[in-house]
C-alpha positions as CSV (number, residue, x, y, z in Angstrom):
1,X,6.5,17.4,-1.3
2,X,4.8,14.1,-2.3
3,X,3.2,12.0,0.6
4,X,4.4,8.3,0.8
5,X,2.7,5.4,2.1
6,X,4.3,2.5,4.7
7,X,5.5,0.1,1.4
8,X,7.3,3.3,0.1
9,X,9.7,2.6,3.2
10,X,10.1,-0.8,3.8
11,X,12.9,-2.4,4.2
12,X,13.9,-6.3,5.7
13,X,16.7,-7.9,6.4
14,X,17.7,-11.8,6.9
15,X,20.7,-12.7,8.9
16,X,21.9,-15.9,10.9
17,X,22.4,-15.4,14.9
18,X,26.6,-16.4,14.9
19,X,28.5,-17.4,17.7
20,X,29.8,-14.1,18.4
21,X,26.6,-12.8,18.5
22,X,25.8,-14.1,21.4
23,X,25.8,-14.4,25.0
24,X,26.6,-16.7,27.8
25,X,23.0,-18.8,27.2
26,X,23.6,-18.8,23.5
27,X,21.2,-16.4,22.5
28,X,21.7,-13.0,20.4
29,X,22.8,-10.6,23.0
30,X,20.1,-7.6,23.3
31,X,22.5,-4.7,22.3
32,X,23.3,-6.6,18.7
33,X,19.8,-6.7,18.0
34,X,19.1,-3.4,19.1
35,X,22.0,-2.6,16.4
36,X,20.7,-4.5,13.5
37,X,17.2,-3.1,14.4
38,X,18.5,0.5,14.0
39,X,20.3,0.2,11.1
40,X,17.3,-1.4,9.1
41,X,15.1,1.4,10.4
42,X,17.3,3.9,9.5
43,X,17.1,2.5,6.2
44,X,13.6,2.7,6.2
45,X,13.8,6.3,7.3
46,X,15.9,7.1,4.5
47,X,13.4,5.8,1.6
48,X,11.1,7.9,3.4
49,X,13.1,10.9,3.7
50,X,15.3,10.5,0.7
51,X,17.7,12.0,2.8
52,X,20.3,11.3,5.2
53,X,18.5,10.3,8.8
54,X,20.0,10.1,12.0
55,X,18.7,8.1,15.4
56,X,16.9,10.6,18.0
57,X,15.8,8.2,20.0
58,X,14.7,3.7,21.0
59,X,11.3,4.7,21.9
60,X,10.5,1.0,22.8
61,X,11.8,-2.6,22.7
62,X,9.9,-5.4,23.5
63,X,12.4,-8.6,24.3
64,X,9.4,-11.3,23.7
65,X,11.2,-14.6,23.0
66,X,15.2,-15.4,23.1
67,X,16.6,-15.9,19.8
68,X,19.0,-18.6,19.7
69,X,22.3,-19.3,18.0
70,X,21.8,-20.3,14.4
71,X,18.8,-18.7,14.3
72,X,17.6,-16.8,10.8
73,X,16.4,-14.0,12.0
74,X,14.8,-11.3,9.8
75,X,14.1,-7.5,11.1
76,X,11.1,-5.5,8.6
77,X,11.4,-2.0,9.5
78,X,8.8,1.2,7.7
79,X,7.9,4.1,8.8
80,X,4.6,4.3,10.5
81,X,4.3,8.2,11.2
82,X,5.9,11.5,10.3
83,X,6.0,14.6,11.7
84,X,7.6,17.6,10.0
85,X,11.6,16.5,10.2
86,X,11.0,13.5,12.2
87,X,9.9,10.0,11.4
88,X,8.4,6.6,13.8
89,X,9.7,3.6,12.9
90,X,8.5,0.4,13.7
91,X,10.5,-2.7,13.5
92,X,9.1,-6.5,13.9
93,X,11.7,-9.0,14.5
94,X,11.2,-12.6,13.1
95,X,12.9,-16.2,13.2
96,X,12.3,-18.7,11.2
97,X,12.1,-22.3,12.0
98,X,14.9,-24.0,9.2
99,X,12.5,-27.2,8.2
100,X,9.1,-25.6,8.1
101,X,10.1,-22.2,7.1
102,X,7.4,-21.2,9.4
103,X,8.2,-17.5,10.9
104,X,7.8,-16.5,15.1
105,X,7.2,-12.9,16.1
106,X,10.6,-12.5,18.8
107,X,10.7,-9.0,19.4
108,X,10.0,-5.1,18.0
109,X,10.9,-1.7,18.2
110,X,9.9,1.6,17.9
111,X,12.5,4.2,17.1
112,X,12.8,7.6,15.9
113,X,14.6,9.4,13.6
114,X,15.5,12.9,12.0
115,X,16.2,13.9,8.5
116,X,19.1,15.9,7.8
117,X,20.8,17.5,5.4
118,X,24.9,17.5,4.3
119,X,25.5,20.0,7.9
120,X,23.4,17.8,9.5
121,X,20.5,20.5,9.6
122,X,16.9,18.9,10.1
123,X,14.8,19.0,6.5
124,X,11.2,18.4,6.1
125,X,9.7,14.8,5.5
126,X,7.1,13.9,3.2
127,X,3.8,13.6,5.1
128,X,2.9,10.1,5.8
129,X,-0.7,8.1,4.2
130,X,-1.5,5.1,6.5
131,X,-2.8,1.9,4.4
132,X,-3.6,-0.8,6.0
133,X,-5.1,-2.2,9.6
134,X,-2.0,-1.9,11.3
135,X,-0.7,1.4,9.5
136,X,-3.6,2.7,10.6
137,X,-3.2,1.8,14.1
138,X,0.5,2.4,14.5
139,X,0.0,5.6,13.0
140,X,-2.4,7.3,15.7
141,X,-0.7,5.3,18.0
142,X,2.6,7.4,17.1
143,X,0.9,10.4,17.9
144,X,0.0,9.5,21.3
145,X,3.8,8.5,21.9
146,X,5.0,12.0,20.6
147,X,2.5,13.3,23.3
148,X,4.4,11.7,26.0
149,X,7.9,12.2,25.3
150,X,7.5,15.7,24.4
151,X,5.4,16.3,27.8
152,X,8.3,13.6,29.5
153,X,10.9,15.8,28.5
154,X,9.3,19.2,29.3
155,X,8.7,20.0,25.7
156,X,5.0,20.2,25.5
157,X,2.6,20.6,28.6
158,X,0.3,18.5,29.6
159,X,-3.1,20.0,29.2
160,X,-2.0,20.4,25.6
161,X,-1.2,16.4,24.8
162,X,-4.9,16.3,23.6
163,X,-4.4,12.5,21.9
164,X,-3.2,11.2,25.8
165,X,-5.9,12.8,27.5
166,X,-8.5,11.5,25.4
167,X,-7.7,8.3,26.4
168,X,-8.8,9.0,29.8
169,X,-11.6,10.8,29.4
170,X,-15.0,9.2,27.8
């Protein structure tokens, strides 16, 4: 199996923020977004995967600014690690100012997914080649993030999550 790179996955949306998007301030409400975030990173799984991907799990959301009605909003979701059947997504959330065209950073995600096959059996991914900066840095930051939800959920122990514990120790 071939390894793939961040680009290989990549995958944006544009949408307006309508009026029954929204709540009582007049902002998208948070479970929408969530939605349109995970279906663009599924997407993104699914170039990576070439395969049918399913949502395990919102590792993270960060809410950072309100996006209000009318807004363009645009979601650009890839891959940034794999591991075996699994796959981190990370999703930045943009708006963009209508006159200027000039784009805000309001929110992102981190979410993971599973590839599957026709029974809905996990299949291997292709491994996953970093690129740039920020590849680079989400990518070993995905590892540490495994580390805690598998020793979170009882999955791994603790003494073995060697990425966490090198944080603490110098």
């Amino acid at each position: 199996m071939k390894s793939k790179r961040a680009k290989e996955s990549l995958s944006i949306a544009t949408d307006l923020v309508l009026p029954s998007d929204t709540n009582a301030l007049h902002g998208i409400f948070g479970g929408e977004l969530l939605a349109r975030m995970d279906r663009i990173c599924c997407i993104a799984a699914q170039r990576h995967a070439e395969a049918i991907a399913v949502t395990v799990a919102v590792n993270h959301v960060q809410f950072g600014k309100p996006v209000p009605l009318g807004s363009t909003l645009t979601i650009e979701a890839k891959v940034s690690r794999a591991f075996g059947s699994s796959m981190e997504v990370y999703a930045d959330v943009w708006t963009e100012n209508r006159t200027t065209r000039k784009r805000t950073k309001v929110n992102e995600g981190i979410y993971t997914f599973v590839a599957v096959n026709s029974k809905g059996n996990s299949i291997q991914v292709p491994a996953f080649i970093p690129e740039t900066t920020l590849e680079k840095k989400r990518f070993d930051a995905a590892l540490r993030r495994r580390q805690l939800s598998l020793v979170l959920s009882g999955k791994m122990a603790a003494k073995e999550a060697t990425e966490l514990k090198a944080l603490f120790e110098e």
